[in-house]
N, C-alpha and C positions, 0 to 999 in steps of 0.2 A: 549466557542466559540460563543455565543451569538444564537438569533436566524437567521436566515436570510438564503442567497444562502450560504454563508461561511460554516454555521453548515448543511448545506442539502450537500453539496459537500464532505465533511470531513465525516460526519456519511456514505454516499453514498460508495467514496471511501474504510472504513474501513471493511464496508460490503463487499464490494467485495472479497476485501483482504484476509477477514478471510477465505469465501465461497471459492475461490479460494486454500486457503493451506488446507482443510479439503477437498473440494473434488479430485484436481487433487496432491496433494503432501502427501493425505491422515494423513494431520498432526493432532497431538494429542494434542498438546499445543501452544496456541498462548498467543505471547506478544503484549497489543498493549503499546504506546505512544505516548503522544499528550504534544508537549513540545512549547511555543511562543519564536520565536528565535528572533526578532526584533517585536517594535511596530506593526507591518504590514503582519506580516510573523508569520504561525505555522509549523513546523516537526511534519508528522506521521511519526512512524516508526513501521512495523508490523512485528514480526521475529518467525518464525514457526520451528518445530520440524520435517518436514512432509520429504518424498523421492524427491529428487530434480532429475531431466536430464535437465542440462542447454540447450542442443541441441532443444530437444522437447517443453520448454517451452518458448523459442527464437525464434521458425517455429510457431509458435500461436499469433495472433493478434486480440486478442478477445475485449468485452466490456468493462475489467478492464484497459487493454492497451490503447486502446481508452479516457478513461476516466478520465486516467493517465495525457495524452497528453491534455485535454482539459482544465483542473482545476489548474495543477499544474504547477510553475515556471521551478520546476527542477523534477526530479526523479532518483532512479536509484532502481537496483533490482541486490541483492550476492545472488549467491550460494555458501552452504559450503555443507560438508559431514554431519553437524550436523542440514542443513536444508536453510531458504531461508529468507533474511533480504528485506523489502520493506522499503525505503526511501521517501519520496516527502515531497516537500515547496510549500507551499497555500500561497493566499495572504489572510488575513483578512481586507482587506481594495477596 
């Protein structure tokens, strides 16, 4: 990711992420990836094991939301029965 705002936004982001499925989805295992989808563009993708209520975490507009919306091109956030998949597109440029 190099150094710069890119790799502070991305490490920032992932952070949340993780603290987010461990504290409110009390998850046990997290995945992350950091994959470059074009010259310009990186996918995180953080996918957790943790208890999901799509309702409750839909009615919360916290710091990582915020954060989401500030950094990133695109987002989105699945819930499954097997836990909760975070998507987002950065731009590295």
């Amino acid at each position: 990711l190099g150094v710069g705002i890119v790799g502070v936004s991305a490490g920032d982001l992932i952070s949340e992420a993780v603290w987010n499925a461990i504290r409110h989805g009390k998850a046990r295992h997290v995945l992350i990836d950091v994959t470059p989808t074009t010259p310009a563009t990186i996918r995180i993708t953080v996918q957790d094991d943790g208890a999901t209520d799509e309702t409750d975490h839909d009615a919360r507009t916290g710091l990582g939301t915020q954060m989401l919306e500030e950094v990133t091109l695109e987002w989105s956030r699945t819930y499954t029965s097997s836990g909760t998949t975070l998507v987002a597109l950065l731009p590295t440029a």
